[in-house]
C-alpha positions, 0 to 999 in steps of 0.5 A, a space after each residue: 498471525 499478521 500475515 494472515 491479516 489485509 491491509 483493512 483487517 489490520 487498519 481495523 483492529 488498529 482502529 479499535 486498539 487506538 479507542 480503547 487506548 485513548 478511552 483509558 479503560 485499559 489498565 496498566 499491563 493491558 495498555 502497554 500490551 495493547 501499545 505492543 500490538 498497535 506497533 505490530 499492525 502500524 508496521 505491517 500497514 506501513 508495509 502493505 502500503 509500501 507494496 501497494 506503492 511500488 506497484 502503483 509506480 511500476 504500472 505507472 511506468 509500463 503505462 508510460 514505456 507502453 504510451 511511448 512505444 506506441 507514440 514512437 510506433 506511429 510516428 515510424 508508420 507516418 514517416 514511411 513513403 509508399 513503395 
């Protein structure tokens, strides 16, 4: 079912485990249940910010590999004599 779930879907229902556990409403076996599915959506946020992350890195590095050719382009058309 996780992969089924977004980053906010699953930050959410973690959000609503995280109440439920600190307002000590849940008894024994529900909590412990509750603690197990707190981990499954933690990770799985983890991940999709992980991915996030990366991709943010690599545009970051075409936007600069772009930035320099394009740099390294116009220095060549200004340094060329005409005819």
């Amino acid at each position: 079912m996780n992969a089924e779930l977004t980053f906010e879907q699953a930050r959410t229902e973690l959000e609503r485990i995280v109440a439920e556990l600190e307002s000590g409403r849940a008894d024994l076996e529900e909590a412990v249940r509750l603690w197990e599915r707190g981990e499954e959506l933690y990770k799985l946020c983890v991940g999709k910010l992980d991915a996030a992350e990366g991709a943010v890195e690599e545009l970051g590095r075409r936007a600069e590999a772009a930035k320099s050719k394009s740099s390294m382009q116009g220095d060549a058309s200004s340094t060329r004599r005409p005819g």
